[in-house]
LUMRO-489681 format. One record per residue (C-alpha): z, y, x. Coordinates in steps of 0.02 Angstrom, whole numbers, plus 50000, padded with zeros to 5 digits. Example, Ala and Ser with C-alpha at 12.3 -4.5 7.8 and 13.67 -1.06 7.14 Angstrom:
503904977550615;503574994750684;
% end
This chain:
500005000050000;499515015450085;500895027050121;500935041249996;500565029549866;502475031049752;501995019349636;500485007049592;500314996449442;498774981449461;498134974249301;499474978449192;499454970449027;500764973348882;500934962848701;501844967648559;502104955348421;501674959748261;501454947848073;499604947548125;500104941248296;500294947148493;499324963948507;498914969048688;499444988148684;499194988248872;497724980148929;497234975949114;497684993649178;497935000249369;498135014849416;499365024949561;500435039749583;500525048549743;501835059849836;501705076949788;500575076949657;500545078149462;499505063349357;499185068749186;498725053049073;497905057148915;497305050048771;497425048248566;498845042048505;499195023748469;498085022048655;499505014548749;500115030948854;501855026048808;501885010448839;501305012848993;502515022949041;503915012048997;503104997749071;503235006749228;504925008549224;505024990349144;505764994548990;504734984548896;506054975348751;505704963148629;504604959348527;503584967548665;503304960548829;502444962749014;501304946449006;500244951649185;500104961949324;501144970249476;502114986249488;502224991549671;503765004349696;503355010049895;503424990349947;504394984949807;503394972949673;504804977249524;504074963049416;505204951649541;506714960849509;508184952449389;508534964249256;510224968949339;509094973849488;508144986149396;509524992349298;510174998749466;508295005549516;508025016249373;508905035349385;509065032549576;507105030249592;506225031049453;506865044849298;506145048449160;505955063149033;505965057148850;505105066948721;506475073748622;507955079048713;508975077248539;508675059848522;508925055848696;510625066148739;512315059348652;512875070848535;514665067848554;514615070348756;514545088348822;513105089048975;514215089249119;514875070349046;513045065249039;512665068549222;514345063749286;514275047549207;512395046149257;512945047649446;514275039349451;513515022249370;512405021649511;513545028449636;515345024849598;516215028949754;515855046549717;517335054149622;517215064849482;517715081349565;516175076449694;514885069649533;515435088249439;514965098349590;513345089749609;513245092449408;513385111649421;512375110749567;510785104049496;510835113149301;510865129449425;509385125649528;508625121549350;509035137849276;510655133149167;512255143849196;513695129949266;514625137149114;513535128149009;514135112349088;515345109548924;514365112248792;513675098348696;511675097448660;511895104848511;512405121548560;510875122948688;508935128348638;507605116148655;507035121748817;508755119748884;508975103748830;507525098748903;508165106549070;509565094249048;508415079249037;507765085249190;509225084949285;509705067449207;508075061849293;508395072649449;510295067649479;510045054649599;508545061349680;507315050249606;505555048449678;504365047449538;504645056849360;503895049249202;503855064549067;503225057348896;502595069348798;503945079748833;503275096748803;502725090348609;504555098648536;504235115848624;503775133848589;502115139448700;503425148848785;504705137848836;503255123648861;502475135548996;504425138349075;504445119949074;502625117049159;503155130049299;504705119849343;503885102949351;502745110749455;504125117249560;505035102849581;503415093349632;503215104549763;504725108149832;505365091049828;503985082349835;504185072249695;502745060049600;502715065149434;501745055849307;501355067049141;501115058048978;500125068348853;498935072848713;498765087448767;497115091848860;497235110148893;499015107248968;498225093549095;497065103649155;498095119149188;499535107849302;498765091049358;498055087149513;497385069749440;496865064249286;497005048149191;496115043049027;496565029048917;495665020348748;496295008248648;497714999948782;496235000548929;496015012049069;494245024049034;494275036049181;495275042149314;494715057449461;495445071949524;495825087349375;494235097049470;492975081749440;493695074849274;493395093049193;492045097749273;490965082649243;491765068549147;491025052949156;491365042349016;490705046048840;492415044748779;493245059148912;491745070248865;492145071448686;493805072648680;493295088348811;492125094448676;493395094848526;494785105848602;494785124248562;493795135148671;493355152448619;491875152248737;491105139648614;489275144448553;489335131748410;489935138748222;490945121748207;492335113048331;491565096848383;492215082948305;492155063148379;491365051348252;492475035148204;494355034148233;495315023848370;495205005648340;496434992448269;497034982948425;497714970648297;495634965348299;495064977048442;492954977148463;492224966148588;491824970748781;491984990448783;493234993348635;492235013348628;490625005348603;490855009248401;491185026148427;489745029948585;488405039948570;487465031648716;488105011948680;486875001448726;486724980748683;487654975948830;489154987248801;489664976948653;489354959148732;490194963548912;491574971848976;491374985249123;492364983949264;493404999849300;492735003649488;492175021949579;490555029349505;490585041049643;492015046149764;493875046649692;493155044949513;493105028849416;492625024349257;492485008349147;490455011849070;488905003549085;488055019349118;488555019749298;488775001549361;487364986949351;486954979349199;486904961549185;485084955249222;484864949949042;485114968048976;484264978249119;482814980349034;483494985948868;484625000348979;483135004649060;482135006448890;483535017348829;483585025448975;481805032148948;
% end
C-alpha cells in the first residue's frame, strides 16, 4: 500500500436482508483515501454512500453484513480484526461525523461528559482532570467557549453541535474522518462555517477526510477527489478538476447537468430520465444502462470493469474500455 494511502477498501461488497431476500447495497467497490486530502462521494440516495461509510468503519450490524472484500487501515486489513479489536480502533483512528448531531449526542450528558468518557474508554490511564483539559482544549481550537463544556446538546445551535461531533471524532487524534451527510441539518451559513473547518483541520493536521454527500455544488467547492456511486457500484472516481470539468460516465454528466446554475442557457433545469433502480431486482451488467442515453447492446449483457480511462480517472462504461468482440461492431455502428 503506498504510503499516503490512509485507507483502501478492495472489492467491497455489503448485503442487507430483506422479505424478498439478501440485497447487495454495496457492490464490488474500491476505492482509497489519502493523507491530506478531502474525497467527496456522491450520489442519489438509496446508492449505498452510507453504507459505505459504515462499512469502512465496520459497523455493518445485522441483518446487514460485509460478505467480500479488504479494508486496508495504513497496513492493517480490519476485516481480520475480532470485534473487540475494532471496538478499540474506532475514535483512536478512524471517527466519524454522523448526520444529525441530535440523534447522535446523549441528551442527558452535558458535552464535556461526552468527550471525557470518549477519551478515557480508549485511554483509561488518563484521569479525568487530564481527559477535561484535553476536552476544553479541543472545543477551543474548534471555536466553542470551554464554558460551554456543561451544557447539554440541547442548549447549543446546530452548528455547534456539530462542532461537538467534531471533536468526538477529533479527541483521540484520529487519522481518517468519515462525515455522512453531515452538513444536510444546516443553515448555508453555518454549512459554509462547517466546510471551512474541515478544510482546516485537513490541512493543518493532515487528516484524510472522506465526505459523504448529495450534495454536488458542496463537492466541488472543498474536495480534492471525487467519488461517484449508482445503485451499490462504484461509476467514477478522478480528481475534483477532471470529474467537473469533463465527467466521464453518462451517469456523472447528468447529475452535473441537473444542479442549479444560473449560467444555464436552457428555459428548463435538466432533468435525468428514469429513477434509481430496485437493488431488490437490480438490471443486468451496467445497472445505468436503463437510464443511458448512449447504452449500447453490450452494456446490458456485460459488466464494465472499473479501470483508468485516462490518468487518475476511472470509470465503469463501455464507452471507454474494449467491447467484447461479439459487440464491437454494433459500438462501432453506434459510434457512427
Amino acid at each position: 500500500m503506498p504510503d499516503d494511502n490512509v485507507i483502501r477498501a478492495e472489492n467491497l461488497s455489503v448485503q442487507y436482508k430483506t422479505r424478498a431476500g439478501w440485497v447487495s447495497a454495496v457492490d464490488d467497490v474500491s476505492l482509497e483515501i489519502r493523507r491530506g486530502e478531502i474525497l467527496g462521494l456522491v450520489g442519489e440516495s438509496g446508492c449505498g454512500k452510507s453504507t459505505l461509510g459504515k462499512a469502512l468503519m465496520r459497523l455493518i450490524r445485522h441483518p446487514a453484513r460485509i460478505t467480500n472484500g479488504h479494508i486496508w487501515f495504513q497496513g492493517i486489513d480490519l476485516m481480520t480484526l475480532s470485534d473487540n479489536e475494532m471496538r478499540q480502533f474506532r475514535g483512536r483512528n478512524i471517527g466519524m461525523i454522523f448526520q444529525d448531531p441530535m440523534t447522535s449526542l446523549n441528551p442527558i450528558q452535558r458535552v464535556v461528559e461526552h468527550l471525557i468518557e470518549t477519551i478515557r474508554t480508549h485511554e483509561p490511564a488518563v484521569s479525568d482532570e487530564d481527559a477535561h483539559a484535553r476536552a476544553a482544549d479541543l472545543v477551543d481550537r474548534l471555536g466553542i467557549s470551554a464554558n460551554r463544556l456543561d451544557d447539554y446538546p440541547h442548549q447549543l445551535s446546530g452548528g455547534m453541535r456539530q462542532r461537538v461531533m467534531i471533536s468526538l471524532a477529533l479527541a483521540l487524534n484520529a487519522d481518517l474522518i468519515i462525515a455522512d451527510e453531515a452538513t444536510t441539518s444546516l443553515d448555508v451559513i453555518v454549512e459554509a462555517q462547517f466546510v471551512e473547518l474541515l478544510q482546516q483541520l485537513c490541512r493543518d493536521l493532515d487528516l484524510a477526510i472522506l465526505m459523504i454527500t448529495h450534495n454536488i455544488g458542496l463537492v466541488a467547492e472543498v474536495a480534492d477527489r471525487v467519488a461517484v456511486m449508482y445503485a451499490g457500484r462504484m461509476a467514477e472516481m478522478g480528481s475534483a478538476c477532471d470529474v467537473f470539468k469533463e465527467p466521464l460516465h453518462p451517469y456523472t454528466q447528468g447529475l452535473l447537468k441537473a444542479v442549479p446554475n444560473i449560467h444555464l442557457e436552457e428555459d428548463e433545469l435538466y432533468k435525468m430520465e428514469g429513477s434509481p433502480p430496485d437493488l431488490v431486482s437490480p438490471p443486468p451488467a451496467c445497472r445505468f444502462h436503463p437510464r443511458c442515453p448512449h447504452m449500447m447492446p453490450v452494456c446490458s449483457k456485460v459488466q464494465p470493469d472499473f479501470e483508468t480511462a485516462r490518468g487518475d480517472h476511472r470509470t465503469a462504461c463501455w464507452l471507454y474500455q474494449d467491447v467484447p468482440a461479439e459487440y464491437q461492431d454494433v459500438r462501432e455502428g453506434s459510434k457512427a
